[in-house]
C-alpha positions as CSV (number, residue, x, y, z in Angstrom):
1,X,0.0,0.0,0.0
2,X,0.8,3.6,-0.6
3,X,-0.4,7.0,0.1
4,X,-4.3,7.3,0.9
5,X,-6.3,9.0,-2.0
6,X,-9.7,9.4,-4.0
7,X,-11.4,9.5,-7.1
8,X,-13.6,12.6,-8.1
9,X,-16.3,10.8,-10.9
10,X,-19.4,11.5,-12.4
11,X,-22.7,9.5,-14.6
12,X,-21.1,11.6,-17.7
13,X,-19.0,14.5,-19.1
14,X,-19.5,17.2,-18.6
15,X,-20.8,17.4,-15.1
16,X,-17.9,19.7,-13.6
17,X,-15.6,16.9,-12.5
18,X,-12.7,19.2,-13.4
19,X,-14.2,22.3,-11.5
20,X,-14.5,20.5,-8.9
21,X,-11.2,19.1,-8.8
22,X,-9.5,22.0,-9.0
23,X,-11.7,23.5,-6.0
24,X,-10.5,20.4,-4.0
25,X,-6.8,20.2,-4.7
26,X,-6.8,24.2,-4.4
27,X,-8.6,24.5,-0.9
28,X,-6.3,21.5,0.2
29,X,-3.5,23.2,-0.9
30,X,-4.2,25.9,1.0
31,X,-4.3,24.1,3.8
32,X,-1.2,23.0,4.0
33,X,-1.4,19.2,3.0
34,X,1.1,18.0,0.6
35,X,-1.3,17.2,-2.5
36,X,-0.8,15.1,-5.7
37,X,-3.3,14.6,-8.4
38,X,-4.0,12.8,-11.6
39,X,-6.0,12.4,-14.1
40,X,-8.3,9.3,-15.8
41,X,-7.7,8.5,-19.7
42,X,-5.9,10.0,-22.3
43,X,-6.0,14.2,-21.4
44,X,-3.4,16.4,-22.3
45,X,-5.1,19.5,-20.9
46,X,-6.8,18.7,-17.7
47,X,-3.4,17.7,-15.6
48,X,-1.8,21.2,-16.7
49,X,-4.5,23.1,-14.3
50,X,-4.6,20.2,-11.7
51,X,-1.0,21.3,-11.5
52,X,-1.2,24.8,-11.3
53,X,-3.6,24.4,-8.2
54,X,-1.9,21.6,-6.0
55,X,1.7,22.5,-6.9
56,X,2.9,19.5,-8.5
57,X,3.5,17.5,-11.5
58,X,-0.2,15.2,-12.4
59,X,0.4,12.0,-14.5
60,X,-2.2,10.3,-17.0
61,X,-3.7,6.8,-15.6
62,X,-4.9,4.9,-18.0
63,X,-6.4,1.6,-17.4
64,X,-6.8,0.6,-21.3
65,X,-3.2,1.5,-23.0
66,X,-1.0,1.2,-19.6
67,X,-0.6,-2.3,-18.6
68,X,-1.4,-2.3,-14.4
69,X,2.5,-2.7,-13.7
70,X,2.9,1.4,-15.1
71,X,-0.1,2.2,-13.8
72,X,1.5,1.5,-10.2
73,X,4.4,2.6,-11.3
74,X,3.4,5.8,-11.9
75,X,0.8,5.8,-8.8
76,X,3.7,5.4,-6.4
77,X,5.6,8.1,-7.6
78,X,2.5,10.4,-7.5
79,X,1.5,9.7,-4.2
80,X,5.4,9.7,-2.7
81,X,5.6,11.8,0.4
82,X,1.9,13.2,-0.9
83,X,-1.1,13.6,2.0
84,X,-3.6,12.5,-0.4
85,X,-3.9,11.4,-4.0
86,X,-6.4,12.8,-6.3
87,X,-7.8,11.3,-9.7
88,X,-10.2,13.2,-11.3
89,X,-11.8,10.7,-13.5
90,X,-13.2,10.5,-17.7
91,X,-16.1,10.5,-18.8
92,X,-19.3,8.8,-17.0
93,X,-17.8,6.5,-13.6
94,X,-18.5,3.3,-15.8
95,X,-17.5,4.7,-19.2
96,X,-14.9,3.1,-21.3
97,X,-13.7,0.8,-23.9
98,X,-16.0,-2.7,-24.9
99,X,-13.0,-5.6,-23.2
100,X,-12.1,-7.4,-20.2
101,X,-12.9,-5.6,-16.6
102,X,-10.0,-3.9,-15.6
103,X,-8.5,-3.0,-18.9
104,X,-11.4,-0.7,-20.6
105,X,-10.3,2.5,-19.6
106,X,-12.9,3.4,-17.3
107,X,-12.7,5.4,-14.0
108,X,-14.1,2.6,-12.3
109,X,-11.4,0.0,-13.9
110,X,-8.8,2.3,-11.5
111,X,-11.0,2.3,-8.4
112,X,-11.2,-1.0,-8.1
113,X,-7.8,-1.7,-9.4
114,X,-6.2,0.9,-6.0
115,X,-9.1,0.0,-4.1
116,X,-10.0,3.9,-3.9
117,X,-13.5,5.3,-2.7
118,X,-15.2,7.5,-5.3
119,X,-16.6,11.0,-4.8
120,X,-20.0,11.1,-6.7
121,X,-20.1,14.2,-9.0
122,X,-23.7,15.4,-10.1
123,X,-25.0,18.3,-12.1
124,X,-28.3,19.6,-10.8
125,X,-29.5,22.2,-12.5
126,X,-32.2,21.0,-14.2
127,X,-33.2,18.2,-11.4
128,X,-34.1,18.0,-7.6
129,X,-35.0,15.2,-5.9
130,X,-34.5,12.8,-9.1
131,X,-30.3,13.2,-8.4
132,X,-31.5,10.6,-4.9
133,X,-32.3,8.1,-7.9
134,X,-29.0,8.2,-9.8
135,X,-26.9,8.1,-6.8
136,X,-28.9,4.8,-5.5
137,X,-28.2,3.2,-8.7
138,X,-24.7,4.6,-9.0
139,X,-23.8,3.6,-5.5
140,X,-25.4,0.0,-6.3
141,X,-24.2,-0.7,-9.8
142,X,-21.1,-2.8,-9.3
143,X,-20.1,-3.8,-5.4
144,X,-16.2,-3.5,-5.9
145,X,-17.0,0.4,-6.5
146,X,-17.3,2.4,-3.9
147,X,-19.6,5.6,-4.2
148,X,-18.1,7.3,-0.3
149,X,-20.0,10.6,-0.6
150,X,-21.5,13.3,-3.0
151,X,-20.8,16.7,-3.9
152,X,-23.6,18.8,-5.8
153,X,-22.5,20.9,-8.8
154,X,-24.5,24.0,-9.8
155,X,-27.0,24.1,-7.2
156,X,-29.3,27.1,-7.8
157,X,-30.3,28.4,-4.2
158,X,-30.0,27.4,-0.4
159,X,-33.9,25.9,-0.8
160,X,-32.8,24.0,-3.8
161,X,-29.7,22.5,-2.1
162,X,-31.9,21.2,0.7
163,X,-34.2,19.0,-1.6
164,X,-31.2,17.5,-3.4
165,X,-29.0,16.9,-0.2
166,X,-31.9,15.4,1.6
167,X,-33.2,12.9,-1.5
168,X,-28.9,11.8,-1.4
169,X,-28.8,11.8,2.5
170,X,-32.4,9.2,2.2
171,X,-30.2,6.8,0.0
172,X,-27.4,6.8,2.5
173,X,-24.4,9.0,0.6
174,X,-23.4,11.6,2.5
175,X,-23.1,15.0,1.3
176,X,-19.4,16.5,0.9
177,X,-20.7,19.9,-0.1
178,X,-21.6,21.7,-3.1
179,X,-20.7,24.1,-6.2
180,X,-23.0,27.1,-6.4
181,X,-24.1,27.8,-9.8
182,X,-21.9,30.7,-10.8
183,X,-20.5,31.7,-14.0
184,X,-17.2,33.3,-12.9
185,X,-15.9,29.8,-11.9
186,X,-16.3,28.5,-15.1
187,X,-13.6,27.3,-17.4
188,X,-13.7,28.5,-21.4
189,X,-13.5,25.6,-23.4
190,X,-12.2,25.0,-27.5
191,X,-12.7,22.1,-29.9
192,X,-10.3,19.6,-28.0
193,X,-11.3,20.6,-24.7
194,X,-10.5,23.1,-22.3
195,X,-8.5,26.4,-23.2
196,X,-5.1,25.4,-22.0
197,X,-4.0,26.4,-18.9
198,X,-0.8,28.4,-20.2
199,X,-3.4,30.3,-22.2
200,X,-5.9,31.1,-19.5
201,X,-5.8,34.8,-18.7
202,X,-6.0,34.9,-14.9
203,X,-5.6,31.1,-13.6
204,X,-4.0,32.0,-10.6
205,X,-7.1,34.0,-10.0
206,X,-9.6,31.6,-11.1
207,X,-7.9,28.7,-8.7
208,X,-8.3,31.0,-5.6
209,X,-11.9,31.6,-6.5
210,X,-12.3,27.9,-6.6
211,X,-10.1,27.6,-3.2
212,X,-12.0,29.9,-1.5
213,X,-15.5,28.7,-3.1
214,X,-14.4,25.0,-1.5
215,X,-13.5,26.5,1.5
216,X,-17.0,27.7,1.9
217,X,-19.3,24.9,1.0
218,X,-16.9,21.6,0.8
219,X,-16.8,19.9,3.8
220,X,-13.0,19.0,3.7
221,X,-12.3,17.3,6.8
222,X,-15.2,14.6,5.7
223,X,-13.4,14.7,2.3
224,X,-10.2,13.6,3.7
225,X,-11.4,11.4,6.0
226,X,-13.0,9.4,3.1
227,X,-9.9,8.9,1.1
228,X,-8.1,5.1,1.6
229,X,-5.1,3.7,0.8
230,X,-3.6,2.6,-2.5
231,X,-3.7,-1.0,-2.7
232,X,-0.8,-1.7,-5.3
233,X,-1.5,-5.3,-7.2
234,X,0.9,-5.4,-9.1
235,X,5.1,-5.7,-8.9
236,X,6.5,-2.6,-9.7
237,X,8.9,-3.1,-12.6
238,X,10.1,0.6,-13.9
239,X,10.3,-0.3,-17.5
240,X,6.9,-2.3,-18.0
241,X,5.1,-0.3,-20.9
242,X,7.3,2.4,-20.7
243,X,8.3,3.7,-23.9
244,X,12.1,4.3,-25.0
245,X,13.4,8.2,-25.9
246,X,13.4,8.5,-29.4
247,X,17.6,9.3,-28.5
248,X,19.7,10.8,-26.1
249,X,19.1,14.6,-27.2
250,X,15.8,15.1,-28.2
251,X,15.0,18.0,-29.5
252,X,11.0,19.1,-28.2
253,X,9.0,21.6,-29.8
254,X,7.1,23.1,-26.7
255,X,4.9,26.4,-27.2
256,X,1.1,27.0,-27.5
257,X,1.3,25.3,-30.8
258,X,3.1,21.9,-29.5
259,X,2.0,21.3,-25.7
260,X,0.4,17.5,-26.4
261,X,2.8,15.3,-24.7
262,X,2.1,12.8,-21.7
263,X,4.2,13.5,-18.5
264,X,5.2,10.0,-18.1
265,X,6.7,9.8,-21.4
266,X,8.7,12.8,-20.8
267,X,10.0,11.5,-17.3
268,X,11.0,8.1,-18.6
269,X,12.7,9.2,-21.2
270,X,14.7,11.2,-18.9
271,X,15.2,8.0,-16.5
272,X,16.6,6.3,-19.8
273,X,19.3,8.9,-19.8
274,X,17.9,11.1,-22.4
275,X,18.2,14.8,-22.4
276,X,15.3,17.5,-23.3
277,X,16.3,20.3,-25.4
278,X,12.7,22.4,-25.6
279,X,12.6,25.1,-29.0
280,X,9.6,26.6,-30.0
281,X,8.4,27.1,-33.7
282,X,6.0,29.8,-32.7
283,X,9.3,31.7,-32.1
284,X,10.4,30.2,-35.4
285,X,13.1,28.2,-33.5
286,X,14.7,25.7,-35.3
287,X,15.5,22.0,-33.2
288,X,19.0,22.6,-31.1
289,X,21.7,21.3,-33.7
290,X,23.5,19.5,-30.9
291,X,20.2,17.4,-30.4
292,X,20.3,13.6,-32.3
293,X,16.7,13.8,-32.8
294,X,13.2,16.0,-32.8
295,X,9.7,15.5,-31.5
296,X,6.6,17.5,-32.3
297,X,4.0,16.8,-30.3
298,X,0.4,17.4,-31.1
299,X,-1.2,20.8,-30.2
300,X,-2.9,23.5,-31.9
301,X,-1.4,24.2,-34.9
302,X,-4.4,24.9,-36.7
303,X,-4.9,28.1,-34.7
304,X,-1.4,29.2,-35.7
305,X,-0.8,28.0,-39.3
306,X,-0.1,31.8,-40.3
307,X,2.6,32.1,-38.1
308,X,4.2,28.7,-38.6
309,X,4.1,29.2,-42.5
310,X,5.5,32.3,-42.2
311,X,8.5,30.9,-39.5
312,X,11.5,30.1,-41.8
313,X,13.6,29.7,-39.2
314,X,12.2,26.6,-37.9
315,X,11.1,25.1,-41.4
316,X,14.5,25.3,-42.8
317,X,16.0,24.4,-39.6
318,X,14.1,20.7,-39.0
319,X,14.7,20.6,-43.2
320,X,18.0,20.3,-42.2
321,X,18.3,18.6,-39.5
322,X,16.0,16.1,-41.0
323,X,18.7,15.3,-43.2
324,X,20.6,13.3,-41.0
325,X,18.6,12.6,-37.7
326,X,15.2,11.2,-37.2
327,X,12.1,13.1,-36.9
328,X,8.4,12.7,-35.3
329,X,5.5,14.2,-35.3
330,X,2.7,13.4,-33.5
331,X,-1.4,15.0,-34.8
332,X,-0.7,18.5,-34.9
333,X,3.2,17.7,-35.7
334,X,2.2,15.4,-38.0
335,X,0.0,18.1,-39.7
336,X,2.8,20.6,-40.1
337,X,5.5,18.0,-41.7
338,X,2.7,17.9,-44.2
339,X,2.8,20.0,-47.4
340,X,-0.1,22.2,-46.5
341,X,-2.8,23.0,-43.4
342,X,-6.3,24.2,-44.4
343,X,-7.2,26.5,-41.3
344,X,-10.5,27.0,-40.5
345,X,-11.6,29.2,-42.6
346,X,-10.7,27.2,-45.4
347,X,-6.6,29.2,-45.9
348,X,-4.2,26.9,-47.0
349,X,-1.0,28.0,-45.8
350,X,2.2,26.0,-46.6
351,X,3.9,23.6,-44.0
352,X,7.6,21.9,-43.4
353,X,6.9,19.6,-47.0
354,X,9.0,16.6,-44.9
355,X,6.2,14.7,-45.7
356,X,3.8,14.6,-48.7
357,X,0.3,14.7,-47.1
358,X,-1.8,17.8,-46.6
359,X,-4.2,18.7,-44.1
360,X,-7.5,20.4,-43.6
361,X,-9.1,21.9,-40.1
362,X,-11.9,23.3,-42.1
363,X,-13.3,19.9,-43.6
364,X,-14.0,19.0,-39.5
365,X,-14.4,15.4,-38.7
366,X,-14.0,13.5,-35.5
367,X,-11.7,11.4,-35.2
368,X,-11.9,10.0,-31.3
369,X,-10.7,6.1,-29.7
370,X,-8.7,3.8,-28.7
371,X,-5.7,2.7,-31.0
372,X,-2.9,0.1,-31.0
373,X,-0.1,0.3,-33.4
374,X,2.0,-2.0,-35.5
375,X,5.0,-0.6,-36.7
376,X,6.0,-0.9,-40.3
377,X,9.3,0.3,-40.0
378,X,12.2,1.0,-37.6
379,X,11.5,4.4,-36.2
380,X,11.0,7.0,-33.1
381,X,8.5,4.1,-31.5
382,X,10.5,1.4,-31.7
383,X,11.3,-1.4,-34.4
384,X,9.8,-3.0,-37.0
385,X,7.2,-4.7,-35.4
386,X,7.0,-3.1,-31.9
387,X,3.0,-2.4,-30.8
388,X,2.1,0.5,-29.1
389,X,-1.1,1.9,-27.3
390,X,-2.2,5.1,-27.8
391,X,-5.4,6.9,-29.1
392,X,-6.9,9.3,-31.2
393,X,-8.3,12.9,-31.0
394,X,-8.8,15.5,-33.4
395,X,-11.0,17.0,-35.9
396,X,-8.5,17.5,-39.0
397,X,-8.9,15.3,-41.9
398,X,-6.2,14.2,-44.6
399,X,-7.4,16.6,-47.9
400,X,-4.2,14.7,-49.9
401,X,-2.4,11.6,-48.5
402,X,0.5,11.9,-50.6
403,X,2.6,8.8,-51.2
404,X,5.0,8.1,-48.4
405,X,4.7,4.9,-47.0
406,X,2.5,4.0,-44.2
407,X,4.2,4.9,-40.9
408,X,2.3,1.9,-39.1
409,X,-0.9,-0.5,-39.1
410,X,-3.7,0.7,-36.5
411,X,-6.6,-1.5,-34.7
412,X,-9.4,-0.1,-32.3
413,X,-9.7,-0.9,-28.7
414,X,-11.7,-4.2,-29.8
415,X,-8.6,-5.0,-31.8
416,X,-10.6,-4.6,-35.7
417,X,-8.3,-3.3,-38.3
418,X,-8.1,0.1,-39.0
419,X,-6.0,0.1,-42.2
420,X,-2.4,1.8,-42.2
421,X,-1.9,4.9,-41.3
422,X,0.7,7.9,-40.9
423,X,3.9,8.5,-43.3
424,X,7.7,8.0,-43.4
425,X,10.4,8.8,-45.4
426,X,14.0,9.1,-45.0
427,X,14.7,10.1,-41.0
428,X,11.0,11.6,-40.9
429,X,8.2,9.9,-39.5
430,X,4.6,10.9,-38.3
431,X,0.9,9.7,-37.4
432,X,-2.3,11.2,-36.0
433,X,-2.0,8.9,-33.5
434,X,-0.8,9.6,-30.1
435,X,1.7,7.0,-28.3
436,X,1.0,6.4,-24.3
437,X,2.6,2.9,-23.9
438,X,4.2,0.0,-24.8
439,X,1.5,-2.5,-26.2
440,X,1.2,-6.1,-25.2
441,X,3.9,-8.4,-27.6
């Protein structure tokens, strides 16, 4: 066992689990306790603001792509010298992946698998006493989960409140507190999610709102007193799913453009002895020369394409580079070693031209799952061969798929065929799809 902790869920999205969250790990915080956080599924955007408001670095925990060995991996390192443990979960509590219990990515899948209580999240504010029936059959739905309290989200008055809290209290949750409707605690929100946090214009100000908010109608000492302690299943084995550093200087793009990379990726290829050297295209940097290989990460580069088409700098710099060193791209990198990038207003705007594909935000198509990879090739993955987990997420479309060769064969989280996907040629390589772990061999 380590470190004592809780889950914050909810029936579905969009219900204020993240709200919430913040207003928890904020108002502990404040109090003193030594607070670590993470979050459910495949998010690049939530952990950014559960950092900013406990203080420390939040991992991804995901019960479909990370085999359970990483997942306590990366749970004991969160919760190291931490007070309590936080996981704000995805989605509805029972959400996930069709597969075997345990491995669906679901919220529940990681409260049984720590043996952590969940705190029931529920949006009110079009219901009263009908929120008493959905915690009874949340609370009852599957034994090995279990639902330790509620707290009310966007309650509308003190009267209102009362008829909700008493319907719960008649079912026998207890009620942790509540989340007065009001919309200066809410957080703006884009087509991938929530405005990142580097790009919110008064976070700090918005976190002691939520601090202070929690303060006032959380009950916090029942909160803490709820959370239990990791169960850990599993040996602990440091490289199990981990995924290697694409080499031992990697060149990162980081800026508002490039931000999609998972934590744990980042920190094991540091373990592995690899070196990051950040540069940002935004500030048409071009990779460090002394670097032996470049990664650009997913992001937004659809809301920039002006100013990355117009950044020579950093177009002629990875043209070079990619001469004689490998180089990734992941989504949105993948979109600007293309040719071209439709914006959204239909602007085509000319990209890197490593690859031969071409891109279009304004012909907007979901594209949202699970994914495992084959690789068809040697490359910033892995070998020929290797499989890796990962997913899907973004609305940009292939307008021209050029004729590189596929950069790997994809399957869904039910393991159907996808088809091949992605692009290589010569030391440059990239996919839509974003790597979290090392697959199962």
């Amino acid at each position: 066992m380590s470190g004592r902790g809780l889950i914050i869920a909810a029936p579905q999205s969009g219900a204020g689990k993240t709200t919430i969250t913040l207003a928890l790990l904020a108002a502990l915080e404040r109090r003193g306790m030594k607070v670590s956080a993470a979050k459910a599924g495949p998010d690049y955007i939530d952990p950014a603001f559960h950092a900013a408001a406990c203080g420390n670095a939040v991992v991804d925990l995901d019960s479909w792509a990370m085999p359970p060995e990483l997942l306590d991996t990366l749970a004991t390192r969160a919760t190291d010298c931490a007070g309590i443990f936080v996981i704000e979960g995805v989605m509805g509590l029972f959400d996930g992946a069709a597969g075997n219990a345990g491995r669906r990515g679901a919220t529940a899948d990681l409260a049984t698998h720590f043996d952590l209580p969940v705190v029931l999240v529920l949006d009110v504010a079009r219901q009263a006493q009908s929120a008493g029936a959905i915690a009874r059959g949340f609370a009852g739905h599957d034994a090995a989960v279990k639902i330790a309290g509620v707290i009310l989200n966007r309650t509308a008055s003190e009267r209102h409140y009362a008829l909700v809290a008493d319907a719960i209290r008649a079912v026998g949750l207890p009620i942790f507190g509540t989340l007065p409707r009001d919309a200066a605690l809410a957080l703006p929100e884009r087509h991938l999610g929530l405005i990142q946090a580097a790009e919110h214009g008064d976070l700090t100000g918005l976190i002691d709102r939520l601090a202070a908010t929690a303060e006032r109608h959380f009950d916090l000492d029942a909160i803490i007193a709820a959370a239990a302690p990791l169960t850990l299943r599993t040996p602990r084995h440091g490289s199990t799913g981990v995924l290697p550093p694409p080499g031992q200087r990697v060149a990162l793009a980081q800026d508002r453009a490039f931000s999609f990379i998972y934590s744990h990726v980042i920190a094991a290829w540091r373990s592995a002895g690899a070196e990051i050297l950040p540069f940002s295209p935004l500030a048409d940097e071009a990779p460090p020369e002394r670097a032996d290989s470049c990664w650009l990460p997913g992001g937004y580069p659809e809301l920039h394409a002006q100013t990355l088409a117009a950044a020579r700098r950093f177009s002629e710099g990875l043209r070079r580079f990619a001469e004689t060193r490998p180089v990734h791209g992941e989504c949105g990198g993948y979109m600007v070693l293309g040719r071209g990038l439709e914006d959204g207003d239909g602007h085509p705007h000319a990209m890197t031209g490593l690859l031969a594909h071409a891109t279009s935000f304004a012909k907007r198509k979901l594209h949202l799952g699970y994914r495992t990879a084959r690789l068809l090739a040697d490359g910033a993955l892995g070998p020929k061969g290797t499989r890796v987990r990962g997913h899907e997420f973004h609305y940009a479309s292939l307008i021209a798929a050029g004729d590189d060769a596929p950069f790997a064969e994809l399957s869904d989280s039910e393991d159907r065929a996808l088809g091949q996907s992605g692009s290589r040629r010569g030391h440059v390589s990239g996919t839509f799809f974003h790597a979290i772990a090392a697959g199962d061999e």
